[in-house]
Steps between C-alpha positions, in 0.01 A plus 500: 500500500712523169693859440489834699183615670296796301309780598166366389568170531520533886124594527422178383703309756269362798608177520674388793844482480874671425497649139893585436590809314903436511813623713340368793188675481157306566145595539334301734125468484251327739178658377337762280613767763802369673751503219870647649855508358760306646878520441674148531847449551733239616787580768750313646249221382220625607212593303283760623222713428506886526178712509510757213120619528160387379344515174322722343672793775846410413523485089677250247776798477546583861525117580739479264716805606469370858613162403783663313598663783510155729719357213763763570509462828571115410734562303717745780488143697258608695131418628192684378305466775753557770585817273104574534489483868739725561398723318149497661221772414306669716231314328572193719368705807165447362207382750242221403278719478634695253618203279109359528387823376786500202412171373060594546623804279651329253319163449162653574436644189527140319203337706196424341280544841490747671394333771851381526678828661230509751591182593881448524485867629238349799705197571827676542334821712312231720843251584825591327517864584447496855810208520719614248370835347772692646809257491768517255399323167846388483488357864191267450590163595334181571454581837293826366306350253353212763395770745244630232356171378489279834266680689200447179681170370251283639235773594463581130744246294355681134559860589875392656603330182388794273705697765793296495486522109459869482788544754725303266424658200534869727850380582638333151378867363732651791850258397387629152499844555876432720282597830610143656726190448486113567270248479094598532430426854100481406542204235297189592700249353797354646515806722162585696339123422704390738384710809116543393256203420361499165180713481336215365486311855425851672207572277158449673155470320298751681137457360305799431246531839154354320135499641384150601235355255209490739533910541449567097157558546500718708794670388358513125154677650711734662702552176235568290368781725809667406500770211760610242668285219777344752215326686399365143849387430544309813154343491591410110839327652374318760204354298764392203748431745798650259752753619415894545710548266382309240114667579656863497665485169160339390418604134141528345652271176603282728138393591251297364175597608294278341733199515550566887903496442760742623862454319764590635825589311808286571697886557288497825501148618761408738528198338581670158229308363152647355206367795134450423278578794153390512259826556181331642240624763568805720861554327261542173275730618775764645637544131176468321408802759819703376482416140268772428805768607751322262635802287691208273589190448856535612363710823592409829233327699635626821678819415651738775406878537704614179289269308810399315712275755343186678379531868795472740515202702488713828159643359401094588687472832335830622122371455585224739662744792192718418314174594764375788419894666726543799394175693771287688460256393386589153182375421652301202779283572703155424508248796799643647302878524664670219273765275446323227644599162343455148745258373382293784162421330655269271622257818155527618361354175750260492425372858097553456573255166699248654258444808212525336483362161606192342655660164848361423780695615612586162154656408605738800879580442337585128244721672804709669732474171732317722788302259498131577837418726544158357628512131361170416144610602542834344607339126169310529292789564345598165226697626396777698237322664245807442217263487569381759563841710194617455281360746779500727519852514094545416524281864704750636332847374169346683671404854607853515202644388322297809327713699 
């Protein structure tokens, strides 16, 4: 980047990358929210890297001033960080703990959902505090960091690599601030890559515990003896065999009655793709039943008690403990007897299809809005195949209607 750095110029930078300002001073960004200032230097040649704060806590002036201040010291022959070290703030007696909560207060603000705090707050209560809460942020090593993550590496290979990630970011924040030195001891590459295995060959696929196919009946009688609108919902899923979350953001414009279609938005696909589901028998009658309570035609189908927000996906998880009771085993269960959860229904349609019909796998996958794997076979697939889905799933609204 061409000339000196500028005050509103900066906002703009979230790039990856060093952006120099001059006189040694850089800011180095690796995100939207991980943007700090860095004073570089060469000594006894040497180049290295000095901390001066992050950005938007530490300003264009006060980097500046600080860098200023490292170029004297360079130019009494002598060096800026060794200057820095001994000359060592309290600050650098700051616990994890404290450093975790510094960075939540400060980068907090900036993130979108909420849902976020919650979470790295959760992650770091549940593992990092009780190893490291209390230690030194300035004595974290390598050593430190692997007693947090190897005990839920392999257990729970997602939740330890957002963990690992977050500690990172908690300790570049820290050499920022001046509240630690050195390398980052929670880095993954070149530095904790080579004492972990990749979370990629840790990662299991643990399916979501589904009813087998010759219990639907059964379990759909029993359904439909349940009352409220999250018994609707569910019954709605199953019989469509789309995600809960696609039925509870389910939109009265979104539905043609007449034409027995439901489409849904790409914004609620996991795909990212608008999905056409085929609304034919039983799946028909549940929303020509609720139609006469549509208040308009952007209404909910499915709304929650405020009327205003969809129905929570624990609204659908609760009819089927309500069902389950307290029984041990639960009354409805996958093969390895484990209370079934609604997700589930969708691997029981796929199983009842594959046994016992003949339609092309394709007509299925389509059925679930599953993308095709293979990219030649997915550049040839023009169509939605909603012809084709509809006695499928007509087929499978009447096998768990069976009395």
């Amino acid at each position: 980047m061409a000339g000196k750095l500028t005050v509103l110029g900066l906002k703009a930078l979230v790039k990856p990358g060093r952006y120099v300002d001059g006189d040694g001073l850089h800011l180095h960004v690796r995100g939207p929210e991980r943007r700090a200032w860095v004073f570089r230097y060469t000594r006894q040649g040497k180049t290295k890297d000095m901390g001066l704060g992050s950005y938007p806590e530490v300003s264009l002036s006060s980097a500046r001033g600080a860098a200023a201040d490292a170029n004297a010291v360079l130019r009494a022959k002598a060096d800026p960080l060794q200057a820095r070290q001994a000359t060592a703030t309290p600050l650098s007696s700051r616990t994890f703990r404290e450093a975790a909560t510094d960075y939540l207060a400060a980068h907090s603000p900036s993130w979108r959902n909420p849902k976020h705090v919650a979470q790295w707050e959760a992650t770091l209560k549940a593992h990092a505090y009780p190893a490291i809460g209390d230690f030194l942020v300035s004595n974290i090593d390598v050593d430190a960091v692997l007693n947090v993550l190897k005990p839920i590496w392999a257990k729970t290979p997602e939740t330890a690599s957002r963990l690992r990630g977050r500690i990172e970011a908690i300790l570049d924040a820290a050499k920022g601030r001046g509240w630690r030195h050195g390398e980052n001891p929670a880095r993954w590459k070149g530095n904790l890559s080579g004492l972990l295995p990749p979370k990629g060959r840790m990662a299991r696929v643990e399916h979501q515990p589904s009813l087998p196919w010759e219990q639907m009946p059964a379990f759909m009688q029993a359904l439909r003896a349940q009352a409220g609108t999250g018994a609707a919902a569910l019954e709605l899923a199953i019989l469509t065999a789309a995600r809960t979350g696609e039925v509870r953001g389910m939109r009265w414009q979104e539905i043609d009655l007449e034409e027995g279609i439901w489409l849904v938005p790409a914004e609620r696909m996991k795909a990212g793709r608008m999905h056409r589901v085929p609304l034919v028998g039983r799946s028909l009658e549940i929303l020509q039943r609720l139609a006469p309570t549509m208040r308009e035609r952007d209404s909910l189908v499915f709304p929650g008690s405020k009327g205003v927000v969809p129905l929570s996906d624990m609204a659908l998880s609760m009819v089927v403990r309500r069902m389950n009771g307290e029984t041990k085993p639960p009354t409805w269960r996958d093969i390895s007897g484990r209370a079934v959860v609604p997700h589930g229904f969708r691997s029981s349609f796929r199983v009842w299809a594959g046994e016992m019909t003949a339609y092309p796998r394709e007509v299925v996958e389509a059925s679930l809005a599953h993308t095709l794997k293979d990219k030649t076979e997915a550049a040839y697939a023009r169509t939605d195949l909603m012809e084709r889905r509809r006695p499928l799933m007509k087929e499978w609204g009447e096998w768990c209607g069976r009395a």
